[in-house]
N, C-alpha and C positions, 0 to 999 in steps of 0.2 A: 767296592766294585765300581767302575769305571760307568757311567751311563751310553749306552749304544749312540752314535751321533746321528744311524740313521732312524732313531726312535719319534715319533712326532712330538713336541712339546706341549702336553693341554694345556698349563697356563698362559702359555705365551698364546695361543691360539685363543685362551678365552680372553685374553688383554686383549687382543688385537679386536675380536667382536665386539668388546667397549667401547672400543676407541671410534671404530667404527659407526657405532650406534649414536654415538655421542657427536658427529657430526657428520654436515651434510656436504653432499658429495656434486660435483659440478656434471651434467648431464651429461655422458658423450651423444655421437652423431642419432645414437639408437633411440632417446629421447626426446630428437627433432630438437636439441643445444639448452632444452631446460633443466633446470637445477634438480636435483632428486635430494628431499629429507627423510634419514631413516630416524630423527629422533624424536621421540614420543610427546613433547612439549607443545607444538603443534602452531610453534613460532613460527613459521613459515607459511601461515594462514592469514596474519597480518600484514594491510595494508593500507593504506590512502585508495581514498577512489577515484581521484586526479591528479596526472601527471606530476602537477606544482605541490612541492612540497608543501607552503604554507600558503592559506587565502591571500586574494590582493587585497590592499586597501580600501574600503567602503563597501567591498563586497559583501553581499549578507547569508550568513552559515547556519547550519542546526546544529546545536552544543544541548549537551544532555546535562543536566544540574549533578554537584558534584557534593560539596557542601559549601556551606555559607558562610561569612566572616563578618569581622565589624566593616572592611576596606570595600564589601562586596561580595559575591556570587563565584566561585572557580567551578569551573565546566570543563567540558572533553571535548572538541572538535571531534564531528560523530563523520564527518565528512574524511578528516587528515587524520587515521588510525590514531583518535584519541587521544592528541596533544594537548596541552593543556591551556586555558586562556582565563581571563577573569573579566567580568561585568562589573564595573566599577558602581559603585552605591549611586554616584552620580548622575549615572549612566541607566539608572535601572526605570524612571520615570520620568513624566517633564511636572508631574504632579511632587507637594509636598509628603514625603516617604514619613508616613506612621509607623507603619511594623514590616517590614522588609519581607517577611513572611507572609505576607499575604501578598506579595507581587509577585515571589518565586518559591520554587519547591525544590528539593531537593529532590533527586531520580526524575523531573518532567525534563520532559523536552521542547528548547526553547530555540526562537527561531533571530537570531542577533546581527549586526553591522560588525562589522572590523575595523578598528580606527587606528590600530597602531601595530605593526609585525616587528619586533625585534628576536632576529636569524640568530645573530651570535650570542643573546643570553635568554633564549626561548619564551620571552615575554609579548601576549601576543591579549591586548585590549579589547575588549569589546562594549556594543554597547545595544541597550533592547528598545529605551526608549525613540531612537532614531528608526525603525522601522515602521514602516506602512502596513495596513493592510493587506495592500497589493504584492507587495516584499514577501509577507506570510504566505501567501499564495503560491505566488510563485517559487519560495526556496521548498515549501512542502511539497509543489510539483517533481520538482529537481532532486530534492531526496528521496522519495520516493521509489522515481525511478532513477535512480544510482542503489540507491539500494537492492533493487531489485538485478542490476546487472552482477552488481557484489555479488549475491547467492547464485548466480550461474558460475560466476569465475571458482568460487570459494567452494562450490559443490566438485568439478572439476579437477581443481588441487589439491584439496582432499583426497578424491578419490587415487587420483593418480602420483600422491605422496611430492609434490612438484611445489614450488615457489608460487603462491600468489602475484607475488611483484614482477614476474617472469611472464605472468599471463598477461597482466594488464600492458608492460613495454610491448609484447608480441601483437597483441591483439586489441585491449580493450581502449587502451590511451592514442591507440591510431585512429580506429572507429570513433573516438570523441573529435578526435580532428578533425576526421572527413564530414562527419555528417552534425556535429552540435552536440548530440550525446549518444552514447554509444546503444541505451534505451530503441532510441528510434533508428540505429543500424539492427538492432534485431528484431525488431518489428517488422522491417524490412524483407528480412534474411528468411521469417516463416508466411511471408504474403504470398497468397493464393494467385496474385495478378503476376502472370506468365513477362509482361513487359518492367514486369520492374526488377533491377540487375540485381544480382548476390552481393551484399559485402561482404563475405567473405574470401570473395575471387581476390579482395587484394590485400589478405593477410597472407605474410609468408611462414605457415605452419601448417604441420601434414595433415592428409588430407583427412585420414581416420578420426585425427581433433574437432577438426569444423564440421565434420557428420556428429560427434557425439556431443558440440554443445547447439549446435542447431535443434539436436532432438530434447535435449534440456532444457533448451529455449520452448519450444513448444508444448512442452508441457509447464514449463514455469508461468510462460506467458499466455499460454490460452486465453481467450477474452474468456470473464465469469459473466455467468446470469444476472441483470440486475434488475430489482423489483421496484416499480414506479408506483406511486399511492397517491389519489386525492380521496378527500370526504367530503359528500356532499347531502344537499337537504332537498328531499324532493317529496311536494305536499300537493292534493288535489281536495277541493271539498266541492267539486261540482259532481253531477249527478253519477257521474261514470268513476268517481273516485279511485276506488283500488288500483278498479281494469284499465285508467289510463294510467298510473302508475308505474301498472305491471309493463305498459305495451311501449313507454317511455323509456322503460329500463333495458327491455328488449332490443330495442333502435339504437341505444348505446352500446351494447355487445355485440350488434351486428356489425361493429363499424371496428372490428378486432380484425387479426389479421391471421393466419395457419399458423406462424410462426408466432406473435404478438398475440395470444387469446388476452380477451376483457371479461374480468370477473367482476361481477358485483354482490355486494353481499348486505346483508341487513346489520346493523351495528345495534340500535333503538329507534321505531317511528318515531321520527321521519328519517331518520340517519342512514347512510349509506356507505360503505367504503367500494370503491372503484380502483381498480389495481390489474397490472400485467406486468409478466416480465420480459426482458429485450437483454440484446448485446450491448445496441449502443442508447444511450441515457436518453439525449437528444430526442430520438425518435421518439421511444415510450412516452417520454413525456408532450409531445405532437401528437400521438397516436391519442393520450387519456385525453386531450384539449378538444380533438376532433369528438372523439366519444360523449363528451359533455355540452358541446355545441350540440349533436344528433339528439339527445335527450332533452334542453331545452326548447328546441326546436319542435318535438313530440309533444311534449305537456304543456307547452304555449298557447296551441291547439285544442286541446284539450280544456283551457281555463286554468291548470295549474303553473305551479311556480317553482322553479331549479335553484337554490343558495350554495354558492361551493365555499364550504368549510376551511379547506387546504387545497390551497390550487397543489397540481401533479408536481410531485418529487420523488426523487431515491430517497429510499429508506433504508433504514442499518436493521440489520437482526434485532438489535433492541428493541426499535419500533415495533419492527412486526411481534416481538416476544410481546410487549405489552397490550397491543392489540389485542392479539387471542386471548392474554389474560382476562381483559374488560369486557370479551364479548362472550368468554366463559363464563366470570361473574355474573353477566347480565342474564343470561341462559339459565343459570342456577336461582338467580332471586324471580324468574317468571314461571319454575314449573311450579305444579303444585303440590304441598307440603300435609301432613295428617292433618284433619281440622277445617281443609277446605270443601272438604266436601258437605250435603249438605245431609243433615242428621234423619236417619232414618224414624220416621212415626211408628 
């Protein structure tokens, strides 16, 4: 029997949803002209996080260790979606190289020069001993925040199954031109100061987009809390001892602010830790400098004497983890145990 012509074909209808799925589809007008991927790989999430395809010459990148050879070190340009480069053995110290292995590691992340880009056979030099200090600073600034613009765009694309590299031609690689890095266009874009303009008034993409990565930006980018710490030694053995201590300590926490409180806490006499937290670093650590000026300035008076241990700095969770640890510890070896007390007659 003959097959009805106007019968639907399922095969052909489920080829064609392969076919479909299996590639990506160019956005029409409905998409504001960006790319739509329906395929599951998720290829379309990579990309460079500047314009240029490959670094300039002398410029200095952060390559993530790959593995290692007799020639040298091959890495990943963490910057140019992961192309590949090599640190030449030569290139790895200005010191005589004992065991190569202890200058680099495989999986770290290293902060290197570009001494040679060759485009047509993907051979792209690098070298670690030619950086500075200052270099390290500065490209860990720089990736940083590139990376962090990455996970706005990459959150985005995702979400809306769209081209990465579509995002950054549209928006992200203009905003690095207009303003130095596209970081400090959205720093911009969520400031509370009324006089300072939107950049996004001069990206051409709809309006619904620049509402939803501004609100992404703001929460991605919210400033965090940061916790500023010195330790210091504060001793009295004139008459007034403890109580000027106490009234010493006092005078430094009144010099905290509503927003900035100043904690002080006992580590072991004579030890102190002195600690607040802030938005911006700067200040806290002006804020704990004032606080420690007010308290030498109290116990001076008094005949004692202020030692600061660690002048004020940001501290990582680790610090403060081990802090608590040591002042746990120390809490634990001063209570008292069976034994101590004293034997009933």
């Amino acid at each position: 029997m003959a097959d009805d012509p106007n019968k639907p074909d399922d095969k052909k209808d489920e080829a064609d949803k392969v076919v479909m799925s299996q590639a990506p589809l160019l956005g029409p007008e409905e998409n504001g002209g960006f790319r739509l991927y329906l395929n599951d790989d998720r290829k379309n999430l990579n990309c460079r996080f500047y314009e240029n395809q490959y670094p300039e010459i002398e410029s200095v990148v952060m390559v993530n260790v790959r593995s290692i050879a007799d020639m040298g070190a091959y890495v990943s340009l963490l910057e140019y979606n992961n192309i590949e480069g090599m640190i030449l053995l030569s290139e790895l110290s200005r010191r005589r190289i004992r065991s190569i292995h202890r200058l680099i590691r495989v999986n770290r992340n290293e902060v290197v020069m570009v001494l040679r880009v060759d485009k047509e056979k993907g051979y792209i030099d690098l070298s670690k001993r030619r950086v500075s200090p200052e270099d390290v600073a500065a490209c860990e600034e720089r990736f940083n925040k590139a990376k962090a613009v990455h996970g706005v765009f990459r959150h985005v694309a995702e979400r809306r199954k769209w081209f990465l590299e579509d995002l950054y031609e549209r928006i992200g690689w203009p905003l690095y031109k207009k303003y130095g890095h596209a970081y400090d266009a959205f720093r911009l874009a969520i400031s509370e100061d009324k006089n300072v303009g939107d950049p996004f008034d001069d990206v051409d993409v709809p309006d619904d987009l620049k509402e939803e990565i501004k609100t992404y930006i703001s929460r991605r980018l919210a400033p965090q809390p940061i916790k500023i710490r010195s330790d210091i030694e504060v001793s009295c053995f004139t008459y007034e001892g403890i109580d000027a201590i106490r009234e010493a300590l006092f005078a430094g926490m009144a010099v905290g602010t509503q927003n900035s409180q100043i904690k002080i806490k006992l580590i072991a006499p004579p030890i102190y830790v002195v600690s607040t937290t802030t938005l911006e670093k700067e200040a806290g650590i002006t804020l704990l400098n004032n606080c420690i000026d007010a308290i030498r300035e109290k116990i001076s008076l008094k005949g004692g004497k202020i030692d600061v241990k660690m002048a004020p700095k940001a501290v990582s969770i680790k610090e403060e983890t081990e802090l608590q640890a040591m002042m746990e510890r120390l809490a634990l070896e001063n209570e008292e145990v069976d034994g101590d007390a004293p034997e009933d007659e």
